[in-house]
N, C-alpha and C positions, 0 to 999 in steps of 0.2 A: 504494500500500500504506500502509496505516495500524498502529498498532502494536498494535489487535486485529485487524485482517484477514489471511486466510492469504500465504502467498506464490502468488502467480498463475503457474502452469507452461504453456506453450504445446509441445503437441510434431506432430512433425513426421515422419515417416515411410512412405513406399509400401505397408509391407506392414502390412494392418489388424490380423493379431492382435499385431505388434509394439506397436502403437500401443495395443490394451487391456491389454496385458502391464503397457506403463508404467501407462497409466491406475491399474490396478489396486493398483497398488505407490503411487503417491503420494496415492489417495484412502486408503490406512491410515493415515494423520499428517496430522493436522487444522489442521496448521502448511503445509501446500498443499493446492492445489486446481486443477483442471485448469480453464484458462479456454478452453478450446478445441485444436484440431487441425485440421491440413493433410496429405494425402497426395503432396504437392511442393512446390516451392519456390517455384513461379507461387505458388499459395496460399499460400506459408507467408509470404511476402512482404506479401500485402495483409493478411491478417488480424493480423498481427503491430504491423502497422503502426496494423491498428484497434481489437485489441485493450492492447495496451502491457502485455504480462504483465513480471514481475519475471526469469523464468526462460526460455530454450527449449532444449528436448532436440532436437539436431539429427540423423537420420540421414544417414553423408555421402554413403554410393551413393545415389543417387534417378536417373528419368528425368529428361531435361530442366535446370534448374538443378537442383542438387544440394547437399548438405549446406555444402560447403567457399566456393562459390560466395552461398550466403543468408548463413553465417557474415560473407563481407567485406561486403555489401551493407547488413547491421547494423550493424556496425562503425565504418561509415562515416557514422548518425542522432547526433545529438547527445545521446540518452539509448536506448543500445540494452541489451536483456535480457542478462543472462549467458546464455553459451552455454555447453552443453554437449551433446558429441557422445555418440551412440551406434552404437556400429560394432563390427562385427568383425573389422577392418582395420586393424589395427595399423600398418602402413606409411603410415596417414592424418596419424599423431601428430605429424611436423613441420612438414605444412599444416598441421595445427588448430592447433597452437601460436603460428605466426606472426599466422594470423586472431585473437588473442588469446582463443583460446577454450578 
């Protein structure tokens, strides 16, 4: 990121209209920009890794690796994105917390 460039958002979620829902919402403010998306965490893993966006919106139920799970695996690169969750699972909020997310 450069200090005209947007902030790069990477999001992450199984169910597709969740994932144009955000789209939708962060393409209004031109201070982001969607550099991509994964519908699990197999994917949200590689592409993260090749994309290097600034931000990722995690959902944390997913099949297979899932939200909480991609959270530590980030955590653990030497320059990983801010995370943030999106969930409607409130009882997630003390794993995401410890994941420092």
């Amino acid at each position: 990121m450069t200090a005209n460039s947007p902030i790069s958002v990477f999001i992450v979620d199984d169910e597709s209209l969740a994932r144009e829902r955000l789209k939708r919402l962060i393409e209004r403010n031109c201070n982001y920009q969607v550099c991509g998306e994964a519908e699990n965490g197999e994917q949200a893993l590689v592409r993260i890794e090749e994309l290097k966006p600034d931000i990722a919106l995690l959902d944390i139920r997913m099949p297979g690796i899932d939200g909480l799970e991609v959270a530590s695996a980030l955590a653990k690169k030497p320059n990983p994105p801010a995370m943030i969750f999106c969930t409607a699972y409130d009882e997630y909020a003390i794993d995401a917390f410890k994941k420092q997310a």
